[in-house]
C-alpha positions in Angstrom: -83.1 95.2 12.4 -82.2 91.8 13.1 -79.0 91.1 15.1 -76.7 87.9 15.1 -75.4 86.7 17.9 -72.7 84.1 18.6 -72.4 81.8 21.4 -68.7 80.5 22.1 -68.4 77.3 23.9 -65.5 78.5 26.5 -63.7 75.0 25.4 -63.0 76.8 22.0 -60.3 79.0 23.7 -61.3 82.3 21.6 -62.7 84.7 23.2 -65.6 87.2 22.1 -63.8 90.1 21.5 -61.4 88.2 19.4 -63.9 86.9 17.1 -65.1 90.5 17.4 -61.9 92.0 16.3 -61.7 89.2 13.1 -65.1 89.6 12.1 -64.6 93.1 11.8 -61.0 92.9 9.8 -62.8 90.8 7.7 -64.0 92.4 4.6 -66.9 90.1 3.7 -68.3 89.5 7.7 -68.1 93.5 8.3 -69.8 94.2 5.0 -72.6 92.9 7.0 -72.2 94.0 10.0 -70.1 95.4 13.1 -69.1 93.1 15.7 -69.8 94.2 19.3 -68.9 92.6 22.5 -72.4 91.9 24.8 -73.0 91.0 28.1 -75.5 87.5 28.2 -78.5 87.8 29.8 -78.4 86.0 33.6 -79.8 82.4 32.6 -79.4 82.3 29.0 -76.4 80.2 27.2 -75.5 78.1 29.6 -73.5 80.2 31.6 -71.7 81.8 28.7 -70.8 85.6 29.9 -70.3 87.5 26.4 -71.5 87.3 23.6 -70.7 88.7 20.1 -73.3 90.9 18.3 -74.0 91.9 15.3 -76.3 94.4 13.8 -76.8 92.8 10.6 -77.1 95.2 7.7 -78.1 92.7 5.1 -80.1 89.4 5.3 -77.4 86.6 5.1 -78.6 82.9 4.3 -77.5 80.7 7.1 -74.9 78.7 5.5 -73.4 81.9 4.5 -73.9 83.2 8.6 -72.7 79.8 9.5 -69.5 79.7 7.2 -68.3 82.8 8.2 -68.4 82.5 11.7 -66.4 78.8 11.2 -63.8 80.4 9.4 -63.1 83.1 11.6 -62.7 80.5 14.5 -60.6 78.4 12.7 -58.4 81.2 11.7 -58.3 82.2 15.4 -57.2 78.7 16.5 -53.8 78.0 14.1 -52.2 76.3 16.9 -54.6 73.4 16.9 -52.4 71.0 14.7 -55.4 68.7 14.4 -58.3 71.0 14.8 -61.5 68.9 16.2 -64.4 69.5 13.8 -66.6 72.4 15.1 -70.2 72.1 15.5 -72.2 75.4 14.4 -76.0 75.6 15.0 -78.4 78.6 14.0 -82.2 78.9 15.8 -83.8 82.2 15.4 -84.7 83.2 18.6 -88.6 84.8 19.6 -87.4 87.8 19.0 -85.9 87.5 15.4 -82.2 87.6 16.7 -80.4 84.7 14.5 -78.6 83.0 17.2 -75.5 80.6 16.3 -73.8 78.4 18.8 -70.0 77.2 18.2 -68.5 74.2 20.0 -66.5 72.0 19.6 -68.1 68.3 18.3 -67.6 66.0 20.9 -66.1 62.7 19.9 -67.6 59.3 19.9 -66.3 56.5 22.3 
């Protein structure tokens, strides 16, 4: 089964088990799947120490894997006034795990 798993930029200011917690009082992100709260590997994600997982249940098209996970984060940051635009990648990794990243875009000077 492939999984998804986020990467939060720790700049963001959510943490992984909130986006856990709204991914999973979501009805369309828990339709495909529950949200779980992971350990990184040592090494991997740039010193990023959770992760949020998700067994997914159905095979979601990335802008639909992409979407969700924006609007979650956006949801869980109301008290940025001017929200920066977020920047949301997906690889697949080498073992099949669909792996987004979420920061936030760095401005030009």
């Amino acid at each position: 089964m492939a999984r998804l798993v986020v990467v939060l930029d720790p700049n963001l200011k959510v943490s992984p088990g909130d986006l856990a917690l709204a991914w999973d009082g979501d009805d369309e992100a828990h339709a495909a799947g529950i949200a779980t709260v992971d350990s990184a590997p040592p090494g991997d994600f740039f010193g990023v120490l959770e992760l949020v997982v998700v067994p997914l249940a159905v095979n979601l098209v990335t802008n639909a894997v992409t979407a969700m996970v924006g609007k979650l984060i956006t949801k869980l940051r109301p008290e940025q006034p001017e929200q920066p635009d977020l920047e949301i990648a997906e690889m697949t990794g080498a073992n099949g795990d669909r792996i987004v990243t979420v920061r936030l875009r760095r401005a030009l000077k």
